[in-house]
N, C-alpha and C positions, 0 to 999 in steps of 0.2 A: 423427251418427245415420244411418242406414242406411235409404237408399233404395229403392225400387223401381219401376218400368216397368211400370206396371198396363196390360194390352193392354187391360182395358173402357174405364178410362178416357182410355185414350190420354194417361197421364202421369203424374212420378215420383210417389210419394207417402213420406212419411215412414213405414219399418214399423213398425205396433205392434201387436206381439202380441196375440191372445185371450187367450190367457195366459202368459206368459213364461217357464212352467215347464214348458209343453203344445204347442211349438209343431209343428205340421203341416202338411207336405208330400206332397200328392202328385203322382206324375207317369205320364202314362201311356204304359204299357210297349211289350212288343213283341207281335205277332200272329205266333204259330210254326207257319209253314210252306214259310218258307226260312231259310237262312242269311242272318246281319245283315251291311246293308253301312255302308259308313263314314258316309252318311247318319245311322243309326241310331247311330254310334259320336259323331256331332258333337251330337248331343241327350244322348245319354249321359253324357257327357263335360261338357257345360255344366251339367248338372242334379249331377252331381257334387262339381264344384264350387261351386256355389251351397250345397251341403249342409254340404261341407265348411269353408265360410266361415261358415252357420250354426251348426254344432256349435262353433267357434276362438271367435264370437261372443258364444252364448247358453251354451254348455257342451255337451257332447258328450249327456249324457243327457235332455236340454229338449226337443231334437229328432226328432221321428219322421217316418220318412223310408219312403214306401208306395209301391212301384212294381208293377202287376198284372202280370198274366200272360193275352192271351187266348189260350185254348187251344179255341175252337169258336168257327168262323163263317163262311161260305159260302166264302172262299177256303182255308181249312183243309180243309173237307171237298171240295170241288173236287181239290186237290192229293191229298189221299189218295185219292180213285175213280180218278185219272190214275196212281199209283204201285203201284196196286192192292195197298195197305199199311190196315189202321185206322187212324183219326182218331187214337187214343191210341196206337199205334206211331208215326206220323207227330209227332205234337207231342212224347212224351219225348224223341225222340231230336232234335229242333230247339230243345228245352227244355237238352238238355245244350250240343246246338252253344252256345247262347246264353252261356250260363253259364261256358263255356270263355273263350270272344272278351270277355266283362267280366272276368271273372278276368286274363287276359290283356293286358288295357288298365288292370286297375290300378285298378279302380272300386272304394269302399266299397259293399259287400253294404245294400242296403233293412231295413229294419229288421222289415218288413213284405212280402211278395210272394206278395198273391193270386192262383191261378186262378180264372178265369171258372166252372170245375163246380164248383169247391168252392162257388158263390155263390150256387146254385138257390134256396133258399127265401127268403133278403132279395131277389132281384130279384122272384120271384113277389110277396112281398109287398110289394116297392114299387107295383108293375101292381096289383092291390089297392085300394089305400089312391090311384091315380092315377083308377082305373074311379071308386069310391065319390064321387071328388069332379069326376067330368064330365070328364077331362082323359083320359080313354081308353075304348076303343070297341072292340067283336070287330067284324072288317066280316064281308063274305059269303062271304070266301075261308077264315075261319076264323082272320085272324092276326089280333094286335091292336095298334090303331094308339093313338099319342101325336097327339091334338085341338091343335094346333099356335097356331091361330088361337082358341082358349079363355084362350092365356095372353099376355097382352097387352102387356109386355116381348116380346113375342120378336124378336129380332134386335140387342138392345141392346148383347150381346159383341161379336159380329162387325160394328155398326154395316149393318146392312142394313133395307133398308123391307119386310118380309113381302111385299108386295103386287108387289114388284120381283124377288124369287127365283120364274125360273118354273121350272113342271116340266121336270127332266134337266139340269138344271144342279146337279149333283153333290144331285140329289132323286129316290128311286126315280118311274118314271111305274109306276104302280098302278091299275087301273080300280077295285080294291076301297076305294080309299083316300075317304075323303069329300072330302079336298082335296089337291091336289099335294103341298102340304108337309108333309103328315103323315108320322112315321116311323114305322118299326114297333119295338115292346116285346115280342112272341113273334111267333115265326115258325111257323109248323104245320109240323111235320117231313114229308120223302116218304118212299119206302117208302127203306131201308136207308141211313137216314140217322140219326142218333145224334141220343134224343129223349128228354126227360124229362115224366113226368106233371105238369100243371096243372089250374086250373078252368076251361084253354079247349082242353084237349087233349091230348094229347101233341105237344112240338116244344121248341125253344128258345131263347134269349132275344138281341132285337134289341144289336147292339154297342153305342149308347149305352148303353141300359141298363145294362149289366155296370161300366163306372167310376162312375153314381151309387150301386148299390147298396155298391159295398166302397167307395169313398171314404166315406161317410157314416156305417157299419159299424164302422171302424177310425180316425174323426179325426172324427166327429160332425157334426150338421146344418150345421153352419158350422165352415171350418175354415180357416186363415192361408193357403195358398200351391196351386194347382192349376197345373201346367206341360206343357207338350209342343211338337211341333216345330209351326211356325208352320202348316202348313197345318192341324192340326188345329182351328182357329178355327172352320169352318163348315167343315161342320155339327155333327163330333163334340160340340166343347164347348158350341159354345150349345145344343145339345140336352140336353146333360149337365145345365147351367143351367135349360134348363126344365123336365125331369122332376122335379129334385129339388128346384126353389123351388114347384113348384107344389103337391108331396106334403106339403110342411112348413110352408108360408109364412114361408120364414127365408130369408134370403142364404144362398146354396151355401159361397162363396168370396170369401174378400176381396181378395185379388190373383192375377188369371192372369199367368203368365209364359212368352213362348213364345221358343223358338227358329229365328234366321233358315234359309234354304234353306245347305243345302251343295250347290253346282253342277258340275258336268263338264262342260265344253264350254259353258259357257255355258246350261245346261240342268238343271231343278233333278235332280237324283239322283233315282232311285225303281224300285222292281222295276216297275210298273207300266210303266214307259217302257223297261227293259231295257236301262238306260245304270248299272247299280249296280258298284261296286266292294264286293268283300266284306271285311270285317275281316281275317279267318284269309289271304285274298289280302296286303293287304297289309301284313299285320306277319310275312310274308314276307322283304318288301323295306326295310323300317324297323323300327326296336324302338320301341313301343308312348309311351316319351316323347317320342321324336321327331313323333309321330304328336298325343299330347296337347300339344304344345307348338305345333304349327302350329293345332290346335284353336283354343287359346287366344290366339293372335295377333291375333285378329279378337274383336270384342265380339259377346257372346253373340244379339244381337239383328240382327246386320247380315248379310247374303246373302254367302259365305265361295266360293273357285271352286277346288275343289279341283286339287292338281299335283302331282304324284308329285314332282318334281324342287325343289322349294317346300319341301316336308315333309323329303326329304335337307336342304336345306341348313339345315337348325333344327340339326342337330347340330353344327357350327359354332356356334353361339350358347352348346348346351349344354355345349358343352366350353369354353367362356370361365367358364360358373359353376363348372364341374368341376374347372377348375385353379383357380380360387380356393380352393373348399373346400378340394383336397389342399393348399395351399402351408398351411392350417392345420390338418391333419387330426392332426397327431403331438401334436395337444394336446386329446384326445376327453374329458376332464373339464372342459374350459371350459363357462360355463352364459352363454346367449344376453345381450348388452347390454342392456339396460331402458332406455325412454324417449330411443329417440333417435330423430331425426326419421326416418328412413329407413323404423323403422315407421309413425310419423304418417302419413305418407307411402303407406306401401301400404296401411293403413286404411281413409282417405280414401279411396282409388282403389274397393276394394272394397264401400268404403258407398256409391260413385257408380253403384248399379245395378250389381254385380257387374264393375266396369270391369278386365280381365284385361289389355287392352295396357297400360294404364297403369301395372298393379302390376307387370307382368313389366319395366315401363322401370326402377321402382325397384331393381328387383332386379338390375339392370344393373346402376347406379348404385353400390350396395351392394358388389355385387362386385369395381365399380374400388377402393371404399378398402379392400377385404380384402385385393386385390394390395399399394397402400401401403402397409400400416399394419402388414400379416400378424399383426391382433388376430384370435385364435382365436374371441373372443367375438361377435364381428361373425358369423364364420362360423358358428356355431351360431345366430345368429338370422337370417341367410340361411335357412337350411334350414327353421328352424321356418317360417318365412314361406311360400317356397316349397312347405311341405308344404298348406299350405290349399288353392295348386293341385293338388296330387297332384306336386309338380316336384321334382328333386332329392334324391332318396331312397334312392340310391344308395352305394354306397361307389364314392368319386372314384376309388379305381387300377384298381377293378372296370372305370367307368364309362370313365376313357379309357384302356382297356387298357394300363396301364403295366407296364413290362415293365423295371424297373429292375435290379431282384434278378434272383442267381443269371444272369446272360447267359451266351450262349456267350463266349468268351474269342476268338475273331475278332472278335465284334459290339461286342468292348469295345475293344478293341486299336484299329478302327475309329474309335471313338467319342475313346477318347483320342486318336486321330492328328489327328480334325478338331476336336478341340477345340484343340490344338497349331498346327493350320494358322489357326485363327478368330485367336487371339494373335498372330502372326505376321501377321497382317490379308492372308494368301494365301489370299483368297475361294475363288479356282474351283478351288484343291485341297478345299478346306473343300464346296466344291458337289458337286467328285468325289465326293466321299467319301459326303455326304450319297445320291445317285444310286443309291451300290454296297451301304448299309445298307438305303434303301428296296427292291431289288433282294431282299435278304435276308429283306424283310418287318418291319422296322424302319422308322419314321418319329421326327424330333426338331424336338420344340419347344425354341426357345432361352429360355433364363432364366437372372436377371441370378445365381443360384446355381448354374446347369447347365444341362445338358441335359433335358429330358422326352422320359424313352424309351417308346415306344407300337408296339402293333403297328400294322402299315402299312396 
């Protein structure tokens, strides 16, 4: 059975669906007003797979899978008065960037992906239905606040004592505010600031607010799975938690799941600190498995320290699964083995809390007896497997540039000299040789049928 890492309660629990035919996710997305960095790609990239293990799991249509979009909020429209660009030119065009860099990395598309203005009327009438029952307030400055200390769980996500969060410790300070920890639900617009009509103004709506109303919207008062990167704990989510328990008096969500820091320099990533690597930078320097495969080396919950040099060396890895596959590729009608333990095996790993080093060990493993055995069958359930990660989906001569067919006729003339010299067990002609093919932009792996001719 299939596990999960509930961050409320600080442990596994067995999943069981609300409804096993209904199951929902959501996670929350990107705020577009720059380009995404690898940070953003290693939450991506976890929450994708987790999807992807749920759809392999439950069935691909059981699953819906909702990731927002904010497109309005004090750093968006900051970034656009600095560019001297509109709000809505500024976020399409950070909206495309996005879309490009997931596209790019390989990710399954949400099933669901709201913007924040498409949301205006469920959020106003969340704020609403929050006022009517004492849990929100216009103060004097005209915005209106979330009554913090009305709701008596609070802090129970993030495990913190209300009374211990003091103000500016990641808590607006607000003189209009009745208590430090209150957040605000609308914001009063200024002058040439992008505003929509409500019943307390024109302006617009606090950032928690915008994931309770579309989570709720699109996956109902209570729904299986809420996720995002670890910092989002406090405040985002436990706020998120008590707007929308307090509106319904229902559990929001039954399992949070978040994602650990991806680090540089020993420092968490973040535009904020201006230590970020951008995606589009570096899949520059790596293709986008390479990238997802260092991802998933580390479990999705543990503090990962990013390394340019780290991420190179995963292709080495991926070309160990890659000549398996080819050594069985010439037999593309084989249908994957059933019931052997190798699946057992990566199952388990994946019902241990989404456990990725583990499943990627099997899939080692795997790959050694497709070298023995060169059962085609094996090889096709390699792949299927791997494809839950998004891993080996490639065509393998694509993958390790093989360059067998059609050669130049020096590079083969080469190739059969040092395969002549290998027989004759005259090594360092055999090394010459090798030297003056790499030279040519040839590289050879040896194998006990030939050579594997690759560009270099």
């Amino acid at each position: 059975m299939l596990k999960i890492y509930n961050s409320k309660t600080q442990q596994k629990e067995i999943f069981k669906p609300i409804d096993p035919n209904n199951i929902g996710i959501y996670v929350c997305g990107i705020t577009v007003y720059d380009y995404c960095h690898i940070g953003h790609a290693r939450t991506a990239i976890a929450f994708d797979v987790i999807v992807r293990y749920l759809k392999f799991k439950y069935g691909a249509t059981k699953v819906k899978f909702v990731r927002n979009i904010t497109d309005i909020d004090d750093k968006i429209i900051k970034r656009a008065q600095e560019n001297n660009e509109s709000v809505t030119e500024l976020t399409t065009r950070f909206i495309t960037a996005m879309n490009q860099d997931f596209n790019n990395l390989g990710l399954i598309k949400p099933d669901q992906e709201p913007k924040a203005t498409e949301y205006m009327a469920p959020m106003i009438a969340l704020i609403r239905t929050l006022e009517s029952k004492n849990y929100a307030y216009q103060a004097s400055n005209g915005d209106v606040f979330y009554n913090v200390r009305a709701f008596k769980t609070y802090g129970s996500l993030a495990k913190r004592d209300i009374d211990e969060v003091i103000a500016g410790s990641r808590v607006d300070v607000n003189e209009a505010k009745h208590d430090p920890l209150d957040f605000v639900l609308w914001k009063m617009a200024k002058d040439g600031e992008p505003a929509w009509d409500s019943p307390w103004g024109k302006g617009r709506p606090g950032w928690h607010l915008e994931c309770s109303a579309m989570a709720m919207d699109l996956l109902g008062e209570t729904f299986d799975l809420h996720g995002g990167g670890f910092d989002l704990i406090f405040p985002h989510h436990e706020n998120e938690c008590a707007q929308s328990e307090a509106a319904t008096g229902k559990e929001f969500v039954k399992s949070w799941l978040h994602v650990g820091f991806l680090q540089i320099n020993k420092e968490k990533m973040a535009k904020s600190l201006n230590n970020f690597v951008t995606i589009k930078d570096v899949l520059q320097l790596v293709n986008a498995e390479e990238l997802r495969f260092f991802m998933l080396s580390g479990h999705y919950r543990s503090q990962l320290d990013y390394d340019l040099e780290q991420v190179q060396l995963t292709r080495n890895a991926l070309d160990r699964f890659y000549i398996a596959l080819n050594q069985v590729a010439a037999n593309p009608g084989a249908k994957a083995a059933q019931n052997t333990e190798f699946e057992a095996r990566f199952i388990a790993a994946m019902d241990d809390d989404f456990n990725t080093p583990e499943a990627i060990a099997v899939l080692f493993d795997l790959a050694r007896e497709i070298n023995k055995t060169q059962d085609a069958s094996l090889g096709m359930l390699l792949k299927n497997l791997a494809g839950t990660l998004g891993l080996l989906q490639r065509d393998p001569k694509a993958a390790l540039g093989i360059v067998s067919e059609n050669l130049d006729g020096k590079i083969q003339t080469l190739i059969d000299q040092r395969e002549l010299a290998r027989q004759n067990k005259d090594y360092a002609e055999a090394d010459r040789i090798r030297a003056e093919l790499t030279k040519l932009g040839v590289s050879l792996n040896d194998k006990p049928q030939g050579p594997l001719v690759r560009k270099a």
